[in-house]
C-alpha positions as CSV (number, residue, x, y, z in Angstrom):
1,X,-10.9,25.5,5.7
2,X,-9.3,22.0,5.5
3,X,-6.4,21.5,2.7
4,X,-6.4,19.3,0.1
5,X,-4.1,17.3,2.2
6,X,-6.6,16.7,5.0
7,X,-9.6,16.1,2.8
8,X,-7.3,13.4,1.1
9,X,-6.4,11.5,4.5
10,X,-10.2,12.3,5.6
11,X,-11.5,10.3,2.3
12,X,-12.9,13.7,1.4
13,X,-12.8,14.4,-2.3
14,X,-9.3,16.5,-3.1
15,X,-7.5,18.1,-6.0
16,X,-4.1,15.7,-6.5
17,X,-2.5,19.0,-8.1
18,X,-2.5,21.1,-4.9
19,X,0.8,22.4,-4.6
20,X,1.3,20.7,-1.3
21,X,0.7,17.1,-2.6
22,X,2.4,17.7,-5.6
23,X,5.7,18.4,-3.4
24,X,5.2,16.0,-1.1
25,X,4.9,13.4,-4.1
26,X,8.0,15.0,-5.4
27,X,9.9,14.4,-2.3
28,X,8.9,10.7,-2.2
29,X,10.2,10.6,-5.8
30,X,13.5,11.4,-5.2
31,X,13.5,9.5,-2.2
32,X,12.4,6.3,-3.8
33,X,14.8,7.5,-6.5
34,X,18.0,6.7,-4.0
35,X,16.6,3.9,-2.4
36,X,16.0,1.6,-5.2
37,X,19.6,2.7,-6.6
38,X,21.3,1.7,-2.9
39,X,23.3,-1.5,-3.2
40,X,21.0,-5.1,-2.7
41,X,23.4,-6.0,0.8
42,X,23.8,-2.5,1.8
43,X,21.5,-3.0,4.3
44,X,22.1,0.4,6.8
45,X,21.8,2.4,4.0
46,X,18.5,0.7,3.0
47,X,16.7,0.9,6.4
48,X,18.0,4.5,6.8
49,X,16.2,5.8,4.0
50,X,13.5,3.9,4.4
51,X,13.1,5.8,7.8
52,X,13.2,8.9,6.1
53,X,10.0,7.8,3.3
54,X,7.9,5.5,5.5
55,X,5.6,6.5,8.4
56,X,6.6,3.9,11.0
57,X,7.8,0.1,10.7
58,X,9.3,-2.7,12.8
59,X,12.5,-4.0,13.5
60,X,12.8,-6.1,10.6
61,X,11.7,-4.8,7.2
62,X,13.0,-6.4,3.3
63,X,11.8,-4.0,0.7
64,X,13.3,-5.4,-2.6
65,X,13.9,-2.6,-5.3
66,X,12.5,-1.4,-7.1
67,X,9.6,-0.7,-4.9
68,X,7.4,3.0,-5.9
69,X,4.9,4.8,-3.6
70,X,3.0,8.2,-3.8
71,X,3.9,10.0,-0.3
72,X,5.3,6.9,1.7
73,X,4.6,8.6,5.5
74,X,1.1,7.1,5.3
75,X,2.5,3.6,4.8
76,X,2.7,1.8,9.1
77,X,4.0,-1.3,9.0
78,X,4.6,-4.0,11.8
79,X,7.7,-6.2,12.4
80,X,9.3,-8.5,10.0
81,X,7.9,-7.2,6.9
82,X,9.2,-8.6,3.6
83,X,8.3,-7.7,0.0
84,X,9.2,-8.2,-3.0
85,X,10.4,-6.5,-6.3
86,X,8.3,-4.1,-8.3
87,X,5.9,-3.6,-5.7
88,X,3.5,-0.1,-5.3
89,X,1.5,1.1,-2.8
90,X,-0.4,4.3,-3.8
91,X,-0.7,5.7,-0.3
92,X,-3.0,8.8,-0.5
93,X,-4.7,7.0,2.9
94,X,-3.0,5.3,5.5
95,X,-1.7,1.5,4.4
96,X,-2.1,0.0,7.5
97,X,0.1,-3.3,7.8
98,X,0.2,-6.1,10.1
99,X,3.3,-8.2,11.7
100,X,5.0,-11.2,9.7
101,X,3.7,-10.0,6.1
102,X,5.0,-11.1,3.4
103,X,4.3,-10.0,-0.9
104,X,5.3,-11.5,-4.1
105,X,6.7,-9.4,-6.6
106,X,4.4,-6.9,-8.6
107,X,2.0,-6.6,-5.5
108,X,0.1,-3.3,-5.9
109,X,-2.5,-1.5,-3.1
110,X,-4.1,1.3,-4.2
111,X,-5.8,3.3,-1.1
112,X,-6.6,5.8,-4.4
113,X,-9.4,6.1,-6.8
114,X,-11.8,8.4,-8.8
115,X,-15.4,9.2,-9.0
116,X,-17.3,6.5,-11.0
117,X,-19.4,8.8,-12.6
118,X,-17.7,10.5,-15.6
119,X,-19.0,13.7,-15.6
120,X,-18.1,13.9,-11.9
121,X,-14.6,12.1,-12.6
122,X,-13.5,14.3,-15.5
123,X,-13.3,17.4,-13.1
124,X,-10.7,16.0,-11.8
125,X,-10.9,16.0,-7.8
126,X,-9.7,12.1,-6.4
127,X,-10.6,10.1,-3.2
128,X,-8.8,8.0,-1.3
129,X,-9.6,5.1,1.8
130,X,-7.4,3.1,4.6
131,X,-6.4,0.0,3.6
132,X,-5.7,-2.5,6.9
133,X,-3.8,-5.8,6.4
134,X,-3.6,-8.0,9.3
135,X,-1.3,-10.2,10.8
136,X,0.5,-13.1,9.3
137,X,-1.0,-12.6,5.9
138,X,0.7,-13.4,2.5
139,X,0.1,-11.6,-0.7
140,X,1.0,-13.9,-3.6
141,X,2.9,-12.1,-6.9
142,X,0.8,-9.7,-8.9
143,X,-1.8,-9.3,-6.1
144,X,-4.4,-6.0,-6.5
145,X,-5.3,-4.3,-2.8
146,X,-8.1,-2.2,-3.9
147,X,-9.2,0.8,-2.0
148,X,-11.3,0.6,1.5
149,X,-10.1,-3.1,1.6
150,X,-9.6,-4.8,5.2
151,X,-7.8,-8.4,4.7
152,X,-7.7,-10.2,8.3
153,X,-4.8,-11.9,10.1
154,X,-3.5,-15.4,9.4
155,X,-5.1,-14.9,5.6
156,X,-3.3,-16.0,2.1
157,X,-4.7,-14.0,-0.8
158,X,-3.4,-16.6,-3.8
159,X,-1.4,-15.0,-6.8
160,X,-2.8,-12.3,-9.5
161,X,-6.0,-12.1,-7.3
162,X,-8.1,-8.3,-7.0
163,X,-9.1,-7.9,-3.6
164,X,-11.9,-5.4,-4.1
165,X,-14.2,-6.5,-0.9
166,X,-12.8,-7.2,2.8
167,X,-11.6,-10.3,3.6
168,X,-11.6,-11.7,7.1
169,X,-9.3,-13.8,8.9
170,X,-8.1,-17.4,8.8
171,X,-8.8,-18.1,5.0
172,X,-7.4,-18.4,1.9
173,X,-8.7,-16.6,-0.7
174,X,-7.9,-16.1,-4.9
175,X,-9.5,-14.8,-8.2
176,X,-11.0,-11.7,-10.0
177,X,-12.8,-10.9,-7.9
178,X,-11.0,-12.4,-4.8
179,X,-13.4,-14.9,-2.7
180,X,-12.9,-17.1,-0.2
181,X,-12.0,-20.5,-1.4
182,X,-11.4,-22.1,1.5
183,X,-11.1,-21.5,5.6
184,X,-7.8,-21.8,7.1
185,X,-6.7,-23.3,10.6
186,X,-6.1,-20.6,12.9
Protein backbone atom coordinates (compact mmCIF):
# COMPACT_ATOMS: atom_id res chain seq x y z
CA UNK A 1 0.00 0.00 0.00
CA UNK A 2 1.54 3.30 -1.13
CA UNK A 3 1.69 6.37 1.61
CA UNK A 4 0.23 9.42 1.28
CA UNK A 5 3.65 10.67 0.50
CA UNK A 6 4.05 8.59 -2.64
CA UNK A 7 0.59 9.04 -3.97
CA UNK A 8 1.43 12.86 -3.56
CA UNK A 9 4.75 12.75 -5.71
CA UNK A 10 2.87 10.14 -8.03
CA UNK A 11 0.02 12.94 -8.75
CA UNK A 12 -2.25 10.39 -7.02
CA UNK A 13 -4.99 11.92 -4.89
CA UNK A 14 -3.53 12.14 -0.98
CA UNK A 15 -4.69 13.30 2.40
CA UNK A 16 -2.27 16.60 3.22
CA UNK A 17 -2.92 15.69 7.12
CA UNK A 18 -1.03 12.44 7.05
CA UNK A 19 1.20 12.48 9.87
CA UNK A 20 4.24 12.14 7.60
CA UNK A 21 3.50 15.21 5.44
CA UNK A 22 2.37 17.10 8.23
CA UNK A 23 6.07 16.62 9.77
CA UNK A 24 7.82 16.95 6.97
CA UNK A 25 5.95 20.49 6.40
CA UNK A 26 6.84 21.16 9.95
CA UNK A 27 10.45 20.66 9.37
CA UNK A 28 10.57 22.93 6.30
CA UNK A 29 8.86 25.47 8.56
CA UNK A 30 11.35 25.75 10.94
CA UNK A 31 13.86 25.52 8.42
CA UNK A 32 12.60 28.42 6.33
CA UNK A 33 12.07 29.93 9.74
CA UNK A 34 16.13 30.37 10.26
CA UNK A 35 16.87 30.97 6.78
CA UNK A 36 14.89 33.99 6.16
CA UNK A 37 16.07 35.35 9.76
CA UNK A 38 20.06 34.70 8.63
CA UNK A 39 21.77 38.00 7.89
CA UNK A 40 21.29 39.56 3.91
CA UNK A 41 25.53 39.10 3.34
CA UNK A 42 25.87 36.12 5.38
CA UNK A 43 26.22 34.22 2.58
CA UNK A 44 27.78 30.66 4.08
CA UNK A 45 25.22 30.54 6.36
CA UNK A 46 22.55 31.05 3.63
CA UNK A 47 23.73 28.37 1.22
CA UNK A 48 24.22 26.02 4.13
CA UNK A 49 20.80 25.88 5.01
CA UNK A 50 19.61 26.02 1.90
CA UNK A 51 21.39 22.65 1.45
CA UNK A 52 19.70 21.33 4.30
CA UNK A 53 15.75 22.42 2.73
CA UNK A 54 16.24 22.10 -0.97
CA UNK A 55 16.56 18.88 -3.02
CA UNK A 56 19.64 19.74 -5.28
CA UNK A 57 20.91 23.16 -6.77
CA UNK A 58 23.91 24.64 -8.53
CA UNK A 59 26.83 26.42 -7.71
CA UNK A 60 25.32 29.72 -7.62
CA UNK A 61 21.98 30.29 -6.02
CA UNK A 62 20.39 34.03 -4.54
CA UNK A 63 17.21 33.31 -2.68
CA UNK A 64 16.18 36.68 -1.22
CA UNK A 65 14.17 36.34 2.16
CA UNK A 66 11.72 35.99 2.82
CA UNK A 67 11.14 33.10 0.53
CA UNK A 68 8.31 30.06 1.98
CA UNK A 69 7.92 26.53 0.59
CA UNK A 70 5.85 23.36 1.66
CA UNK A 71 8.61 20.50 1.94
CA UNK A 72 11.59 22.17 -0.06
CA UNK A 73 13.48 18.56 -1.01
CA UNK A 74 11.31 18.47 -4.17
CA UNK A 75 12.50 21.84 -5.32
CA UNK A 76 16.00 20.83 -8.19
CA UNK A 77 17.39 23.73 -9.41
CA UNK A 78 20.33 24.38 -11.97
CA UNK A 79 23.21 26.86 -11.73
CA UNK A 80 23.03 30.57 -11.11
CA UNK A 81 19.59 30.71 -9.79
CA UNK A 82 18.40 34.06 -8.46
CA UNK A 83 15.12 35.06 -6.91
CA UNK A 84 13.66 37.49 -5.40
CA UNK A 85 11.79 38.47 -2.14
CA UNK A 86 8.51 36.98 -1.02
CA UNK A 87 8.69 34.30 -3.36
CA UNK A 88 6.66 30.55 -2.71
CA UNK A 89 6.86 27.49 -4.28
CA UNK A 90 4.21 24.98 -2.97
CA UNK A 91 6.29 21.91 -3.74
CA UNK A 92 4.03 18.83 -3.16
CA UNK A 93 5.58 17.63 -6.82
CA UNK A 94 8.93 18.07 -8.04
CA UNK A 95 9.75 21.97 -9.12
CA UNK A 96 11.95 21.18 -11.72
CA UNK A 97 14.28 24.38 -12.56
CA UNK A 98 16.48 25.22 -15.36
CA UNK A 99 20.11 27.00 -15.48
CA UNK A 100 20.35 31.03 -15.44
CA UNK A 101 16.72 31.61 -13.93
CA UNK A 102 15.88 34.49 -12.68
CA UNK A 103 12.16 35.74 -10.52
CA UNK A 104 10.81 38.94 -9.53
CA UNK A 105 9.60 39.37 -6.17
CA UNK A 106 6.17 37.79 -5.18
CA UNK A 107 6.63 34.90 -7.78
CA UNK A 108 4.50 31.89 -6.72
CA UNK A 109 4.44 28.06 -8.32
CA UNK A 110 1.98 26.01 -7.11
CA UNK A 111 2.71 22.21 -8.16
CA UNK A 112 -0.63 21.85 -5.66
CA UNK A 113 -4.31 21.92 -6.20
CA UNK A 114 -7.82 20.37 -5.33
CA UNK A 115 -10.50 18.55 -6.97
CA UNK A 116 -12.75 20.92 -9.13
CA UNK A 117 -15.71 19.31 -8.17
CA UNK A 118 -17.00 20.31 -4.82
CA UNK A 119 -18.42 17.50 -3.51
CA UNK A 120 -15.30 15.67 -4.42
CA UNK A 121 -13.05 18.66 -3.15
CA UNK A 122 -14.79 19.07 0.34
CA UNK A 123 -13.52 15.53 1.34
CA UNK A 124 -10.57 16.79 1.51
CA UNK A 125 -7.87 14.52 -0.31
CA UNK A 126 -5.29 17.07 -2.65
CA UNK A 127 -3.25 16.43 -5.88
CA UNK A 128 -0.29 17.62 -6.93
CA UNK A 129 1.82 17.81 -10.68
CA UNK A 130 5.73 18.58 -11.76
CA UNK A 131 6.26 21.81 -12.69
CA UNK A 132 9.52 22.11 -15.31
CA UNK A 133 11.05 25.52 -16.05
CA UNK A 134 13.67 25.60 -18.57
CA UNK A 135 16.68 27.26 -19.18
CA UNK A 136 17.39 30.92 -19.39
CA UNK A 137 13.90 31.86 -18.49
CA UNK A 138 12.79 34.97 -16.47
CA UNK A 139 9.74 35.19 -14.27
CA UNK A 140 8.69 38.83 -14.00
CA UNK A 141 7.28 40.14 -10.22
CA UNK A 142 3.98 38.67 -9.13
CA UNK A 143 4.19 35.76 -11.72
CA UNK A 144 1.53 32.52 -11.03
CA UNK A 145 3.24 28.93 -12.01
CA UNK A 146 0.14 26.89 -12.01
CA UNK A 147 0.20 23.22 -11.59
CA UNK A 148 1.37 20.62 -14.50
CA UNK A 149 2.90 23.79 -16.21
CA UNK A 150 6.17 23.20 -18.54
CA UNK A 151 7.63 26.80 -19.52
CA UNK A 152 10.60 26.22 -22.14
CA UNK A 153 14.16 27.52 -22.27
CA UNK A 154 15.18 31.07 -23.35
CA UNK A 155 11.28 32.23 -22.41
CA UNK A 156 10.24 35.60 -20.53
CA UNK A 157 6.83 35.18 -18.85
CA UNK A 158 6.08 39.31 -18.44
CA UNK A 159 4.95 40.52 -14.78
CA UNK A 160 1.64 39.51 -12.83
CA UNK A 161 1.03 36.94 -15.60
CA UNK A 162 -0.92 33.18 -14.58
CA UNK A 163 0.77 30.62 -16.44
CA UNK A 164 -2.02 27.92 -16.34
CA UNK A 165 -1.00 26.09 -19.93
CA UNK A 166 2.70 25.12 -21.05
CA UNK A 167 4.62 27.43 -22.65
CA UNK A 168 7.34 26.49 -25.12
CA UNK A 169 10.57 27.93 -25.73
CA UNK A 170 12.03 31.12 -27.30
CA UNK A 171 8.97 33.48 -26.59
CA UNK A 172 7.76 35.93 -24.57
CA UNK A 173 4.70 35.59 -23.07
CA UNK A 174 2.12 37.77 -20.46
CA UNK A 175 -1.52 38.13 -19.17
CA UNK A 176 -4.35 36.21 -17.37
CA UNK A 177 -4.30 33.77 -18.85
CA UNK A 178 -0.58 33.87 -20.07
CA UNK A 179 -0.26 33.59 -24.06
CA UNK A 180 2.32 34.03 -26.30
CA UNK A 181 2.64 37.54 -27.40
CA UNK A 182 5.46 37.43 -29.26
CA UNK A 183 8.46 34.79 -30.51
CA UNK A 184 11.77 35.41 -29.27
CA UNK A 185 15.30 35.04 -31.06
CA UNK A 186 16.84 31.96 -29.82
Amino acid sequence: MKSELQKMLDGELYIGNDPQLYEMRRHTRELLKQYNQIPFDDVPAKDALLRQLLGSFGEKIEIQAPFYCDYGNHIYAGENLYMNFNCVILDCAAVTIGDNVMMGPNVAIYTAYHPVIASERIKGPELASPITIGNNVWLGGNVVVCPGVTIGDNTTIGAGSVVTKSIPSNVFAAGNPCRIIKELPA
